[in-house]
Structures are given as C-alpha cells and as structure tokens.
N, C-alpha and C positions, 0 to 999 in steps of 0.2 A: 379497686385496690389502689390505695395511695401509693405514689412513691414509684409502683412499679412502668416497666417499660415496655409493652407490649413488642412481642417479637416481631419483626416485619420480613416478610419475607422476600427476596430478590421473585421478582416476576419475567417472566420472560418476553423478551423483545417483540414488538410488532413483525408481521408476517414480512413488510418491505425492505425494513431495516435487517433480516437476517436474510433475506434474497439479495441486497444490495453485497453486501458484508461478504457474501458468497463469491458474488463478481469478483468485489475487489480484489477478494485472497486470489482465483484462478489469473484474474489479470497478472498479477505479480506472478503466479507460475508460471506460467506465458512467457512472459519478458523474461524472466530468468533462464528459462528452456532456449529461447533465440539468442541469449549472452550466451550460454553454454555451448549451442550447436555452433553459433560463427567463430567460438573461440579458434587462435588467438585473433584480435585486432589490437589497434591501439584505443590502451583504455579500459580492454574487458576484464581484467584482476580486479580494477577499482570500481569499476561496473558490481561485479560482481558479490562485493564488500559490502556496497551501501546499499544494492536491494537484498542482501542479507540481514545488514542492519536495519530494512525498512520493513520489512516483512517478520522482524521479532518483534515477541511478546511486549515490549516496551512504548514502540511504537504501535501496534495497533492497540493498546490501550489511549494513546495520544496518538490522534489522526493529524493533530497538528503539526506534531514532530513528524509524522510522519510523512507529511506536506513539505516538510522544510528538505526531508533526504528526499524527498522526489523530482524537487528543484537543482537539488545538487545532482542527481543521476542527469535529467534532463540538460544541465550543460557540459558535463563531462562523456554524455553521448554527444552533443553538437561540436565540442571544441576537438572529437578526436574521431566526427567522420562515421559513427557508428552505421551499421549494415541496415539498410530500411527496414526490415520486420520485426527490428531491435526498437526503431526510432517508433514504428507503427503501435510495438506493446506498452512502450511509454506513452503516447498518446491516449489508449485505453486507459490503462490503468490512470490518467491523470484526468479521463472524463469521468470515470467512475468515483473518483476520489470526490472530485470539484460535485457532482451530485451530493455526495452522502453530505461535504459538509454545508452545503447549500440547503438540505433538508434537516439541520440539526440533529444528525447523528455523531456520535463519539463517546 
C-alpha cells in the first residue's frame, strides 16, 4: 500500500535497562528517605527540592538533566555538611546513574 505508514509499535525495553532503571528510581528513594529522616540540617529544604525535581517525570525522561540536578544535590550536600547516609545515597544513586549512561540508556 502506497503512501501508507505502517504502525510501529513502542517495544518494550531490555530486561537490563529496566533492572538498572529500577535501581536508580529506589536509589533516589533512598536518598530522599535519609534527607527526610536527618531533617532538619543545613541544606535539607533544598535538598529536598532538587531530588524532587530530579526524581520527576521530566527528568527521568532526560537522564541528562537529570545528571545536571545530581551535580547540584551533590554540592549542596558537601557545602552544607550533609549527614553520611545522606552523602552514602548520593553516592549510589550517582553510580547507578554514571552506569546507565555509560551503557546508552535514556
């Protein structure tokens, strides 16, 4: 049939890519759960903002962006002192990121 456009269908991700993707998201609960529990410190409101911001729809549709708010969590956890199982979740979540986008996911 001329002209026409065969429907394509979205397929579903590799088994890795949605085990990785898994991580990441619990990593961010994680980190989020240990801002929550040491709240207050200095810091954790804004803490608390940009892994919200990093952890929405927007962002994990761009791992990039959301590489860019992780950068900014991890120096507003160093310039203000953050509680080590704060500093420890950032750390995960910033090796699981550094993986996926090292394997060309996003």
């Amino acid at each position: 049939m001329m002209g026409e456009n065969p429907m394509k269908f979205y397929e579903e991700p590799p088994y890795y890519e949605k085990t990785i993707l898994s991580d990441l998201q619990g990593g961010w609960q994680n980190l989020r759960q240990a801002v929550v529990e040491n709240h207050p410190f200095p810091g954790s409101d804004s803490l608390l903002f940009h892994i919200d911001e990093a952890m929405s729809w927007e962002s994990v549709r761009n791992l990039l962006q959301m590489r860019n708010t992780l950068l900014l969590i991890q120096n507003l956890a160093l310039t203000n002192h953050a509680p080590e199982d704060v500093m420890e979740w950032i750390e995960d979540v910033t090796d699981t990121l550094k993986e996926l986008l090292e394997n060309g996911v996003n």
